[in-house]
C-alpha positions in Angstrom: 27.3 -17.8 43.2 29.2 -16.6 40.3 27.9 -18.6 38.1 24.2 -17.6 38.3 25.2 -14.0 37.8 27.9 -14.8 35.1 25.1 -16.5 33.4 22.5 -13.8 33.8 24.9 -11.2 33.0 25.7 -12.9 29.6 22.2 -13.3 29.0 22.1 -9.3 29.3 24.9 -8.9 27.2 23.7 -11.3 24.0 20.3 -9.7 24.4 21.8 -5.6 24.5 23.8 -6.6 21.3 21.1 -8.1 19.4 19.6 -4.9 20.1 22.6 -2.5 19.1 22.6 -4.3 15.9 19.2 -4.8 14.5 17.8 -2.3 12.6 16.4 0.9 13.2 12.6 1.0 12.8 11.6 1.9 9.3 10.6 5.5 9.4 7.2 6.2 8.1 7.6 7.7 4.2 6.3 10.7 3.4 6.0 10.2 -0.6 3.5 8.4 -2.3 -0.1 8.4 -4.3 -3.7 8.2 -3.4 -6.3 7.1 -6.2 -10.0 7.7 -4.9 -12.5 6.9 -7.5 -14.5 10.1 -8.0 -18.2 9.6 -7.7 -19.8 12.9 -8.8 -16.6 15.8 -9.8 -17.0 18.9 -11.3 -14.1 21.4 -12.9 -15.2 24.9 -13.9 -13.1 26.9 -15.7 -14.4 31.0 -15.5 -16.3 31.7 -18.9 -16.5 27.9 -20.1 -18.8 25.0 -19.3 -18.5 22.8 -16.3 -16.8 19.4 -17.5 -17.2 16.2 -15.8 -14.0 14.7 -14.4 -13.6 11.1 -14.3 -10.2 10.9 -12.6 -8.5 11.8 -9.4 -4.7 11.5 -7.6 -3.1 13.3 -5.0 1.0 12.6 -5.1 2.7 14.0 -2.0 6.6 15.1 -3.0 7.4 15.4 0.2 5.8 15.9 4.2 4.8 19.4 2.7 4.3 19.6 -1.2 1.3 17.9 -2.9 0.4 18.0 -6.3 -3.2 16.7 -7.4 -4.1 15.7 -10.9 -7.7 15.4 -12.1 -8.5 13.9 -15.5 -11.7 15.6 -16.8 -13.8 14.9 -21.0 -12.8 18.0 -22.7 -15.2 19.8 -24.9 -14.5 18.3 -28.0 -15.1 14.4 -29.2 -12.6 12.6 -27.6 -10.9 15.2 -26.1 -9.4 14.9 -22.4 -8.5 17.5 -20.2 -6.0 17.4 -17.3 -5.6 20.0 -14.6 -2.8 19.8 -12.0 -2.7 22.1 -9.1 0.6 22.0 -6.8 0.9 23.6 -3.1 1.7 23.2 -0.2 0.4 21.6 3.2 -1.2 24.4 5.8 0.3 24.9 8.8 -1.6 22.2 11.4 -2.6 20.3 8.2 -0.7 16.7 8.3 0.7 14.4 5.3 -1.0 11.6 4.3 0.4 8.0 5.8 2.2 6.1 2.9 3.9 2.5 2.4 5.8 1.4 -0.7 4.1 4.3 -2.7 0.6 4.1 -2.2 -0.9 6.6 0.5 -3.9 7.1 2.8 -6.2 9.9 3.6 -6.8 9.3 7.4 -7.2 13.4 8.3 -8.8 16.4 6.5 -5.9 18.2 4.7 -5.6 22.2 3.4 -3.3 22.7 0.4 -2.0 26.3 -0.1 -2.2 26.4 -3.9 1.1 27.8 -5.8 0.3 26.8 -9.7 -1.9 25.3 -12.2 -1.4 23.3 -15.4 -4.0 22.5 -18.1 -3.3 20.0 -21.1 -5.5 18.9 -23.5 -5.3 15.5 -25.1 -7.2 14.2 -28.4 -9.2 10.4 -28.1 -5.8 8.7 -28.5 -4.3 10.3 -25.8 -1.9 12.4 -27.8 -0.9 16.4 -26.5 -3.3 18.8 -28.8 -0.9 21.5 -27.4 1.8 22.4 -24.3 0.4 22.6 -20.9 -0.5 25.9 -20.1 0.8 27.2 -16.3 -0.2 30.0 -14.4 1.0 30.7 -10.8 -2.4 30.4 -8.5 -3.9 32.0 -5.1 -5.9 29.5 -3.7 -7.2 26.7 -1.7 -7.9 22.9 -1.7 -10.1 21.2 1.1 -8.9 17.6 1.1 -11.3 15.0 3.0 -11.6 10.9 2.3 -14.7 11.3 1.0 -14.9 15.4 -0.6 -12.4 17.6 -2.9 -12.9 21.0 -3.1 -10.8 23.5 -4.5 -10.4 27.7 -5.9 -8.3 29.2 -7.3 -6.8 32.3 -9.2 -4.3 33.2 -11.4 -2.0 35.9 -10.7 -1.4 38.2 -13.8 2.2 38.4 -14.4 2.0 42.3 -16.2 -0.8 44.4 -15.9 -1.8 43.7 -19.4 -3.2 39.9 -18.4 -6.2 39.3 -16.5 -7.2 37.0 -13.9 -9.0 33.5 -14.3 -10.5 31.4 -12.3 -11.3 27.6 -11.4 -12.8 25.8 -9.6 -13.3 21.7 -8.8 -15.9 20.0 -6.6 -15.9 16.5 -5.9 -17.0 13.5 -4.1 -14.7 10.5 -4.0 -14.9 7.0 -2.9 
């Protein structure tokens, strides 16, 4: 009789330690980049003509902080426009599901907008000037298919005003 359990008790013992030492599940990564192809995007900038915008990413930093980046045609021949707006996730809002750096949309998400950035680039792709930043009050609205977005910036004295954007888009 001993040898039956010896055996089946050795059998749980070789199958426990291939369990205490293979490896842990790989935790799901919360950084990465999603690409969507914008079908028909707007940017308007308070005071200026809409522009078309022709390119779109959302990086997540982190399970909270976003940043999304859209490429538009600037005014002038040649000239490229980029905006980036940084926040972060709502409460109840969820990060996006990412493996080895690239990221899906699966759920609606709200950004809580914190800043804005606008370069401008000439047809070679070269800086016409520094980014301009503002800190921003605002929202994005985040679906697989739709982008929209609003925001402000806050004046930093009393002697600035207030300007506003906004960017609409639908994305494949």
């Amino acid at each position: 009789m001993a040898g039956p359990a010896l055996k089946r008790l050795s059998g749980l013992l070789v199958a426990w330690l291939m369990l205490a030492t293979s490896p842990a599940p790989a935790q799901p990564e919360v950084f990465g980049r999603w690409q969507p192809q914008p079908r028909r995007c707007a940017l308007e900038q308070q005071g200026a003509s809409p522009l078309s915008c022709h390119g779109f990413q959302l990086d997540q930093r982190n399970a909270e902080v976003v940043r999304l980046i859209l490429q538009a045609e600037g005014a002038g021949r040649g000239e490229q426009v980029q905006l980036t707006l940084v926040g972060s996730l709502v409460e109840g809002s969820e990060p996006m599901r990412c493996r080895s750096g690239s990221c899906t949309l699966r759920k609606p998400m709200q950004v809580q907008l914190v800043s804005l950035s606008l370069a401008r680039f000439d047809g070679r792709g070269l800086a016409q000037t520094l980014p301009s930043t503002w800190p921003v009050q605002g929202q994005c609205h985040v679906e697989p298919a739709l982008l929209s977005c609003q925001a402000s910036s806050r004046p930093l004295s009393r002697f600035e005003s207030t300007a506003s954007w906004s960017v609409n888009a639908e994305l494949d």
